[in-house]
Every structure is written in structure tokens, then in C-alpha cells.
matplotlib code that plots the C-alpha trace (Angstrom):
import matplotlib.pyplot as plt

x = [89.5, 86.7, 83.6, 84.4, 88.0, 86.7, 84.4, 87.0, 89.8, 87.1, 86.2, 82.7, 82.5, 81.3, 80.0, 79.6, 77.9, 80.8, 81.9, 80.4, 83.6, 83.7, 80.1, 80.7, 83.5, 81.8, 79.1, 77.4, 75.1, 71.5, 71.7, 69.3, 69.1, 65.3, 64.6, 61.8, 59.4, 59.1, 59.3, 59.1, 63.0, 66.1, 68.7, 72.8, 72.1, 70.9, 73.8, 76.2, 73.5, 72.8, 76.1, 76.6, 74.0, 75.1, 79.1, 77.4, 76.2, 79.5, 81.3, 79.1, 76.3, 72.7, 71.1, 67.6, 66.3, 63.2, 61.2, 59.5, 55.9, 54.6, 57.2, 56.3, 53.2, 54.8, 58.1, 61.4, 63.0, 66.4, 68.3, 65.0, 64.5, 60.7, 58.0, 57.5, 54.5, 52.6, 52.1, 48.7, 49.1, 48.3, 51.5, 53.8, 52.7, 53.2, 56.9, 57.4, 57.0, 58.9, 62.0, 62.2, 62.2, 65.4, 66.7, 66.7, 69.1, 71.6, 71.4, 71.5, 68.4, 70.0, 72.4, 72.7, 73.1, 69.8, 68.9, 65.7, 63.1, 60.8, 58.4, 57.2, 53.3, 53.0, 53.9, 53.1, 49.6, 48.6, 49.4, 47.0, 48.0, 47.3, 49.1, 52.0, 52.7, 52.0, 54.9, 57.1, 56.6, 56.8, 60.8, 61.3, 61.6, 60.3, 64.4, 65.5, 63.8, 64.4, 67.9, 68.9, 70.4, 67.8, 64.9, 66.9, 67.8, 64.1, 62.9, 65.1, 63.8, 61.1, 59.7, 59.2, 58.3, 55.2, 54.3, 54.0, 57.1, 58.4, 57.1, 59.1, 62.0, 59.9, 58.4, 62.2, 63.1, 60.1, 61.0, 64.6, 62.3, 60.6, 63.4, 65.1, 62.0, 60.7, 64.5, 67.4, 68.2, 71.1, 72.3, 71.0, 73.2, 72.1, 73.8, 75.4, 72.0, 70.3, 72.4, 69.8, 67.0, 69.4, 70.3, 67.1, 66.6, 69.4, 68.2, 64.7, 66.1, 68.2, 65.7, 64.1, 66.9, 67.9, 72.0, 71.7, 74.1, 74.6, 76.8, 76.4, 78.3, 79.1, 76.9, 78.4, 78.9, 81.2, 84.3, 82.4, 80.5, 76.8, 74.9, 75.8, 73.6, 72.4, 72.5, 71.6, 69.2, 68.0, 68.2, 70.0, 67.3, 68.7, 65.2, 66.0, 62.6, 63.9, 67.1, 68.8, 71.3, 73.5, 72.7, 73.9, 77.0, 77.8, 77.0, 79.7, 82.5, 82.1, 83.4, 85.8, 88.9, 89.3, 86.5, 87.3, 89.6, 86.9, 83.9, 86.1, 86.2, 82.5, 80.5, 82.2, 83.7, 87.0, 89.7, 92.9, 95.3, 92.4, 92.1, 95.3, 96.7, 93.8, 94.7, 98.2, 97.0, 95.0, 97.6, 100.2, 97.8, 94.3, 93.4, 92.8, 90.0, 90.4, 89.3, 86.6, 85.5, 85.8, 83.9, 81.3, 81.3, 81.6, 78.2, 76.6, 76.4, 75.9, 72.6, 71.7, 73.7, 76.4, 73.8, 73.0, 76.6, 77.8, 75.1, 75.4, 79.6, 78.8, 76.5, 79.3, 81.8, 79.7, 78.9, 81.8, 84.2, 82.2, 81.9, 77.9, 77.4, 79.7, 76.7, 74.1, 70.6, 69.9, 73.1, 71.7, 68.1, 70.4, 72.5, 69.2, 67.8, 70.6, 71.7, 69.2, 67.0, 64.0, 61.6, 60.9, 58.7, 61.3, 59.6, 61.6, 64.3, 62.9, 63.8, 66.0, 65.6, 65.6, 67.7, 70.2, 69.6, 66.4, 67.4, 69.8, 67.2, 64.5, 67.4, 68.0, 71.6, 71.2, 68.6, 67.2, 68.2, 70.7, 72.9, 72.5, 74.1, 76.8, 77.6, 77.8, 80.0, 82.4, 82.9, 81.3, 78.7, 78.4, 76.3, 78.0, 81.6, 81.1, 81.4, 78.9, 80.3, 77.2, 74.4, 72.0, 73.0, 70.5, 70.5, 68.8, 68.4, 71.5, 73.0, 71.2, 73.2, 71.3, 68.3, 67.1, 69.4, 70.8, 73.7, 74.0, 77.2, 77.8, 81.3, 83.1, 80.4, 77.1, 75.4, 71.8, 70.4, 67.2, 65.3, 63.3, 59.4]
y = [-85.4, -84.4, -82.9, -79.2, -80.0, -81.2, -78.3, -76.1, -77.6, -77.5, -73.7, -74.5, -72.3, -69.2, -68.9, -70.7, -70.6, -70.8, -74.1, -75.7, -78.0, -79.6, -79.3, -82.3, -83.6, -84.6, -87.0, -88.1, -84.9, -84.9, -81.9, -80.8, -78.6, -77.2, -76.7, -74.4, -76.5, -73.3, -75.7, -79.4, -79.8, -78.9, -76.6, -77.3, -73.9, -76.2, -79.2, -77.0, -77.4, -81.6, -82.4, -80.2, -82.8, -85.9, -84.9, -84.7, -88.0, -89.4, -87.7, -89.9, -87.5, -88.4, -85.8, -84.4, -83.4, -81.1, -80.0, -76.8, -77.7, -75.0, -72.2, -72.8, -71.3, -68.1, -67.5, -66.8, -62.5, -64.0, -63.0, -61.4, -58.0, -58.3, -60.7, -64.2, -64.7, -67.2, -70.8, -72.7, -75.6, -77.7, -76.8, -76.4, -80.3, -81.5, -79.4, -81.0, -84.3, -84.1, -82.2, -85.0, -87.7, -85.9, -85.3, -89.6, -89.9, -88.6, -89.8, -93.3, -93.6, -97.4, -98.2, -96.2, -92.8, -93.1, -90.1, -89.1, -87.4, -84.4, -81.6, -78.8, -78.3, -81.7, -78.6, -75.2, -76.3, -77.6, -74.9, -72.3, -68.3, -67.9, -70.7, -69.7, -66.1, -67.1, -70.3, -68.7, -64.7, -63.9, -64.9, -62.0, -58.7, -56.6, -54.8, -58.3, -59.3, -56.1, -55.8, -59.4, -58.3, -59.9, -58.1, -54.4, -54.9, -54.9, -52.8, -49.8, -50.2, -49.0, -52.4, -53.0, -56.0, -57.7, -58.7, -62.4, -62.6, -60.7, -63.6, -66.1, -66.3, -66.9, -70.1, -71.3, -70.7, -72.9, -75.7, -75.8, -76.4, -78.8, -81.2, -80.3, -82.1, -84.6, -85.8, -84.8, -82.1, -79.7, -78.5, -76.4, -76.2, -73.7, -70.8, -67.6, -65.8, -68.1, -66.9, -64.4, -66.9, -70.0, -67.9, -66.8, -71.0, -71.4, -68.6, -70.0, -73.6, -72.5, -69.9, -73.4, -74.9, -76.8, -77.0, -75.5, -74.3, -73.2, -73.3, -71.3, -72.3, -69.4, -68.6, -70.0, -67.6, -68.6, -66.2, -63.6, -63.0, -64.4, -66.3, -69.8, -72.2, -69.6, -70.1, -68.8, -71.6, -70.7, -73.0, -76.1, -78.9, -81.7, -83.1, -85.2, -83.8, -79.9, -80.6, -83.6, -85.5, -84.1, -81.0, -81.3, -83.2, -79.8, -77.0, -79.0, -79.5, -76.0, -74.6, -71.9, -72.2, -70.4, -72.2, -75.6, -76.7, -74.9, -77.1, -80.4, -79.4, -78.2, -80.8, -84.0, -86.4, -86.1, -85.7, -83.6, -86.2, -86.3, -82.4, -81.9, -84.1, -82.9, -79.4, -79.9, -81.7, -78.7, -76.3, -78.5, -79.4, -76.4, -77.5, -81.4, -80.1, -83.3, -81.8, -80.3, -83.8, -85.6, -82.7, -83.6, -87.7, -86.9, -85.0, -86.5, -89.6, -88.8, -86.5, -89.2, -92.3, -94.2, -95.3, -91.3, -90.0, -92.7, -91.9, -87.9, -88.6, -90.8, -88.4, -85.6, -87.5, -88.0, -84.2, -82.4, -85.1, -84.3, -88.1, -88.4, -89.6, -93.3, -93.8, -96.4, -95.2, -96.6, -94.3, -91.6, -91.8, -92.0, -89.4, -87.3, -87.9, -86.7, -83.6, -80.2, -80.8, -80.4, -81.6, -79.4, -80.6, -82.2, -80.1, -77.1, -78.3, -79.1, -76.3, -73.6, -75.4, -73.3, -70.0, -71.0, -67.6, -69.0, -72.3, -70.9, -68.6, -71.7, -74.1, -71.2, -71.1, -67.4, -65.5, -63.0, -63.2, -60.3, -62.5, -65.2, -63.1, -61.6, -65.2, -66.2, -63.0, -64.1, -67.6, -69.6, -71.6, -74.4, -76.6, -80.5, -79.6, -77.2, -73.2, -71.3, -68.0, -66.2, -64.6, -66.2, -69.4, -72.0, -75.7, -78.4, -82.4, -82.8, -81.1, -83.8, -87.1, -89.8, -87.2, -86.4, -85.0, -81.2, -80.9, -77.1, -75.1, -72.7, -72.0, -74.7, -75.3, -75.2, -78.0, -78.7, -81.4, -80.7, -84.1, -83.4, -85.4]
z = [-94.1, -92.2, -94.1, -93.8, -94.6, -98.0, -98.3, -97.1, -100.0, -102.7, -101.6, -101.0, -97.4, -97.3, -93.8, -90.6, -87.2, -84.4, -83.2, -86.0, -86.4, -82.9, -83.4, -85.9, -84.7, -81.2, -82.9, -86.5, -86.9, -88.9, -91.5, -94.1, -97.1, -98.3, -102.0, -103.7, -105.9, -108.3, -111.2, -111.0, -112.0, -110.4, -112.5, -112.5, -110.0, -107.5, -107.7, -105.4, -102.7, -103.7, -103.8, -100.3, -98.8, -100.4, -98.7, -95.2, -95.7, -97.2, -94.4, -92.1, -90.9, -92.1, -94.8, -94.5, -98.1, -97.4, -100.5, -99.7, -100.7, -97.7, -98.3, -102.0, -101.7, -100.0, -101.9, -100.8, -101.3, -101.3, -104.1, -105.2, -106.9, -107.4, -106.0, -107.1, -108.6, -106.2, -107.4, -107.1, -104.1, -107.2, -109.3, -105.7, -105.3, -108.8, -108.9, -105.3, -106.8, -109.2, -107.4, -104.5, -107.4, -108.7, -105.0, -104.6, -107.3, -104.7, -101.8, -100.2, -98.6, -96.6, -94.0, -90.4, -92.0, -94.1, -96.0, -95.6, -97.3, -95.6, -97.2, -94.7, -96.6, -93.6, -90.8, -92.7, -93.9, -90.4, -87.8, -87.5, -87.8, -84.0, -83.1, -85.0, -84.0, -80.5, -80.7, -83.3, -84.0, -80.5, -80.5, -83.4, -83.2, -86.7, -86.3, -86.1, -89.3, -91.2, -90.5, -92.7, -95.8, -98.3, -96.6, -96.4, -99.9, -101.4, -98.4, -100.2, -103.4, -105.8, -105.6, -101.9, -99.9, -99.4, -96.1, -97.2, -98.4, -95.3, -93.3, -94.9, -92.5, -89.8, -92.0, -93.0, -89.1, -87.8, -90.7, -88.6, -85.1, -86.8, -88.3, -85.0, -82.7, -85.2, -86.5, -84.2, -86.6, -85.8, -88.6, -91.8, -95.0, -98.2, -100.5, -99.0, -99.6, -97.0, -94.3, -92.8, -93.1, -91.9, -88.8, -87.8, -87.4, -85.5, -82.9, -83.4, -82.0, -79.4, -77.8, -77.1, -75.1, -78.8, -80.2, -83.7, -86.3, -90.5, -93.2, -96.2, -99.6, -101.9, -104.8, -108.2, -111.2, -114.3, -115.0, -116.5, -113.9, -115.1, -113.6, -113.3, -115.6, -117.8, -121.3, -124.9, -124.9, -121.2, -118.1, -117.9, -116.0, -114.5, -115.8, -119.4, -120.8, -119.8, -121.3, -123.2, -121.9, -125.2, -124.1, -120.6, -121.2, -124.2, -121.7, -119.2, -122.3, -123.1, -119.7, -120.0, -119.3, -116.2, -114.6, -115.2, -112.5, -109.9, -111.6, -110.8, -107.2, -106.8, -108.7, -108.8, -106.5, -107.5, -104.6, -104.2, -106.3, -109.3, -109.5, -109.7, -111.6, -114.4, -113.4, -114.7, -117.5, -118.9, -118.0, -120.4, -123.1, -122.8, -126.4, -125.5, -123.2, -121.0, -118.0, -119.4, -120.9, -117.3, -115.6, -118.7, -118.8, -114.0, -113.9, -116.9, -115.4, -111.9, -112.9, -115.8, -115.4, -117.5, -120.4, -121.5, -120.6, -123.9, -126.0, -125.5, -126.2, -129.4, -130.6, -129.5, -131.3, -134.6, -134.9, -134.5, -136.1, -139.0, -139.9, -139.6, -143.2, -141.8, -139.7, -140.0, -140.2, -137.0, -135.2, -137.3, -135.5, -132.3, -132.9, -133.8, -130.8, -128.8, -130.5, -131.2, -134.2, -135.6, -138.6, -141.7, -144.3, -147.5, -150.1, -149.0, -150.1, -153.7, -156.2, -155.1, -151.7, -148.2, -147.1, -144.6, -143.0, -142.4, -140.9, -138.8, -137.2, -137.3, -135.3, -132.5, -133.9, -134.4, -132.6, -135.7, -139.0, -138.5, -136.2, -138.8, -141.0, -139.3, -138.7, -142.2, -143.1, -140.0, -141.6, -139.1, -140.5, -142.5, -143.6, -143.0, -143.8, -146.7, -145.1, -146.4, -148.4, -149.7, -147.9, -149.9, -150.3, -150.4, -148.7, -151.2, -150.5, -152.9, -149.1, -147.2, -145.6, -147.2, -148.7, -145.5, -142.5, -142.8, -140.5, -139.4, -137.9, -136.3, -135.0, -133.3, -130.6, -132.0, -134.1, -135.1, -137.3, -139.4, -140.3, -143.7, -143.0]

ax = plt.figure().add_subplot(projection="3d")
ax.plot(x, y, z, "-o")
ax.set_aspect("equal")
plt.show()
């Protein structure tokens, strides 16, 4: 299976330059993929476009990962309905040092299809303005560059377009004339709403006499039609300190239904026999959630390795099998680590002890005391295994495992420990 055969099975093409097959097919090809250093981690938004790179390089083809450490400082319309607010060069190198650390996990950076590592602030900060529009703008015509969708899109609204931002596809283009001189680059991989800026590479290279050519992957939203990695809590990081490795491995196991069997084929390795033999599995038996707890133990590991993808399962396994108070004080302190939780001082649980309208809001498990609540009238809370009938019930240490851990439900999904200090 050749690599747009595997993109093509998994349903990861949404567009292509022509020829791009016996483009590939003719020799190993050099490829790249740039990310924005807006923060200095990654999101589960941005795997589709890692794992796009690390297939190039498993199909044999050697991946380029270019941190955008000079298009940083500009910022990219795409997908954009107002303006980025511009970074410092301090804060677009500290993100873009921390985003290529995360980008190394990946990739195999030995052998003859070495990845390699590339940020354009070495090109974008060097060339001067003249020498740019002389080398680059003069191939672009202004009803070239306003007739890409991203730009027409904020063009006809209230907002407008600056005319940095307006520049930027002229910036992404020259990044594909670079990697094409410096590294033998030929093609460009990135989401469907790079497809204006990707081709305006391609023409950039080719008006120079080079071979050039894109592949856009479709953007991922879950069933509903959100946004994909967006969660009541916010972002999911692929950075440990953003978001826990328990954290990570939960917002994977919760995948709806309908979306599961797609996650297998976009973010893990798994091939045609492995999908669908857990594709039938879940179709016989939805309630065992298996796939949804490979997709889980797959990408947990992969973004954090085998060490966090046990503990986040143990500590999985000890909260929602009810069981905590079996566990040694050691495990405790583990599983406390793992799971959400917080510190509240024990003498508010002396006396009546605390609301647990109040610690519901105070763990994010309800978002204002009126969802709090309505949760507690719905009968979905409860505090260990005890459900929690009155509105104003209170939580004491007589509640605690051991005096000193609050365990906190909400539904079948939601679980947050409060240590009392």
C-alpha cells in the first residue's frame, strides 16, 4: 500500500495537486508540514497533520518538520474570522521551542529517510523587504491573492484584512522555495484550509523551473459538528503540564460512538485487518467500549509513552470502579496525581462540613452553581458511591477515604478528587 493508498483507506485526502501519485511513485520524495508556534504546545487538533508527516516517512519519503518561528510573528487568516493578536519574537521562540521538542517524538530522525527539523525565522528574518517583493511578490498578482478562499472570506466581512496578514501567503509560498533549494523539497502537506496558501507554493516553485506539489487532509470535527479537541475543560495539549496524561487518555475513552471507528483510522497505526476487526467488535458489544479504550491506551502512549498510558488506566480503573478506598496510600497519592483535583483546607469539613454545590462548582464539575444543581436534582452526582438526594447536602471528613480524599461524581464520566491540607 503506497502512502496515498493508506491516506486514501483511512479518509485522510481532501485534495491534491495533479500527478501527485506518479509523482511519488517515480522516487522517495522530501515532504514537509509547517506548524504555528502560537503556544508552546501542540493540541490533539494538530496530530492529523503529525501523524500525516510521520506516514510520509513510514511510506519511505523523508519528512521535513518546519516550526513557523518567522510566519509566527505575522499570523496565518486561515480559518480566521478576526486577526491574531501578534506574538513578541520572544514568545514565537520560546512556543517554537517547545513545539519542535514535541514534533521529535514522532519522527525518526536516523537511517536514509532522516527526518529533519527546519524553522523559517533562519529565512523570514534575514531577507530584506526589497529583496523580497523583488524575488517573490513580483510572481503574484493582488487578483491572484484575493481570489483564495481564506483571503475572500475575511475580505467580505465587517472585520476585514490586514495587510500583514494578507501577506502571509506570499511568506508560506517562499518557505516552499526555500525547503525546495536548501533540501530537495517537492512536496507540502497541511489541512484543507491550507490549500490556497499550499498552492500558491507550488506555483511559487515551479515559476522557477522547480517540480512541486500539495496534499491537503480534511479538517476534523466530532459528530456533532464542534470543533475537534474542544472541551468543557478547554484545549486538549499534547504537553503533560497543559493537560495530564489522565486527562488525555479520558477525553480519547469518551469518544462518541459514531466517531470511533474514524479516530482508529486517523490517529493511530492501526491497519485495515485491526480497524475492522475492532469495528465489528463495537458494533456487537457498543457498551464494552473496546475500541474506544485501544484508541485511548494507541495515542496515549504514542503522545506520552507506555509508563503514563498504565498509570492514567490504573488511576481510570480505581475511579470509576469505585474501589479507591482498597488502595494503599501510596496508589492513592498516584491515583491523585493523575486524576482532576485539588486541595481544600480540612477544616471545612469540620462541623456541618462543606456544600457539595459548592465543591462541584470549585472542581469545574459544574460550571455555576445552577448547573450544580440541576445535576444533583437529575441524580447524577455523588459523592464516592453514595448519590446525593438533597440540595443541601453537606460533605464532612466522616465522607473522606481515610479522613482526607473526597471523591466527587458527576454522571458516569466525570470524577474529581478533593485532597483536604
Amino acid at each position: 500500500m503506497t502512502f496515498l493508498d493508506d491516506l486514501r483507506w483511512r479518509g485522510l485526502i481532501y485534495d491534491q495537486t495533479p500527478d501527485l501519485a506518479e509523482h511519488l511513485a517515480e522516487a522517495p520524495r522530501v515532504g514537509y508540514i509547517g506548524f504555528d508556534p502560537t503556544a508552546d504546545s501542540l493540541h490533539v487538533g494538530s496530530l492529523l497533520q503529525i501523524l500525516g508527516l510521520r506516514r510520509f516517512q513510514q511510506h519511505g519519503h523523508t519528512p521535513i518538520a518546519l516550526v513557523g518561528g518567522g510566519t509566527g510573528l505575522i499570523g496565518d487568516p486561515s480559518g480566521k474570522k478576526a486577526e491574531r493578536q501578534l506574538l513578541t519574537r520572544e514568545m514565537v521562540e520560546a512556543n517554537a521551542a517547545g513545539i519542535r521538542t514535541q514534533l521529535e517524538r514522532f519522527l525518526d530522525f536516523d537511517g536514509p529517510r532522516a527526518a529533519r527539523m527546519s524553522n523559517n525565522a533562519d529565512w523570514l528574518t534575514e531577507i530584506s523587504l526589497t529583496d523580497f517583493l523583488r524575488d517573490v511578490g513580483k510572481h503574484f498578482t493582488v487578483q491572484q491573492m484575493t481570489a483564495k478562499e481564506s483571503v475572500k472570506r475575511r475580505l467580505e466581512s465587517e472585520v476585514g484584512l490586514s495587510f500583514t496578514e494578507f501577506s502571509y501567503q506570499l511568506l508560506q509560498a517562499y518557505d516552499f522555495l526555500v525547503l525546495h533549494e536548501r533540501e530537495g523539497c517537492t512536496v507540502q502537506i497541511g489541512g484543507s484550509d491550507q490549500w490556497g496558501n499550499i498552492t500558491a507554493g507550488t506555483d511559487l516553485v515551479r515559476r522557477e523551473g522547480g517540480k512541486a506539489h500539495g496534499l491537503v487532509q480534511p479538517l476534523v470535527t466530532n459528530s456533532s459538528g464542534a470543533k475537534f479537541g474542544k472541551t468543557e475543560a478547554g484545549t486538549v495539549w499534547l504537553d503533560a503540564e497543559r493537560t495530564s496524561p489522565y486527562r488525555f487518555y479520558q477525553f480519547w475513552l469518551n469518544s462518541d460512538d459514531r466517531d470511533v471507528v474514524n479516530y482508529l483510522k486517523w490517529f493511530t497505526d492501526f491497519g485495515v485487518d485491526e480497524v475492522k476487526a475492532l469495528a465489528e467488535s463495537h458494533e456487537e458489544r457498543p457498551g464494552a467500549r473496546e475500541a474506544q479504550r485501544e484508541l485511548a491506551r494507541h495515542v496515549t502512549t504514542l503522545v506520552h509513552g507506555a509508563d503514563a498510558t498504565e498509570a492514567a488506566e490504573r488511576a481510570g480503573r480505581a475511579l470509576f470502579g469505585g474501589d479507591l478506598s482498597e488502595l494503599s496510600s501510596k496508589e492513592l497519592d498516584e491515583v491523585f496525581e493523575e486524576a482532576p483535583s485539588f486541595e481544600m483546607p480540612a477544616a471545612d469539613f469540620e462541623g456541618e462540613g462543606a456544600r457539595v454545590i459548592d465543591l462541584l462548582v470549585e472542581a469545574e464539575l459544574a460550571s455555576s452553581r445552577g448547573e450544580a444543581k440541576r445535576a444533583i436534582q437529575g441524580g447524577g452526582v455523588r459523592v464516592g458511591d453514595a448519590r446525593v438526594e438533597d440540595l443541601g447536602q453537606q460533605v464532612t471528613r466522616e465522607d473522606a477515604i481515610e479522613g482526607s480524599v473526597v471523591v466527587l461524581r458527576k454522571g458516569k464520566k466525570s470524577v474529581a478528587l478533593v485532597r483536604l491540607v
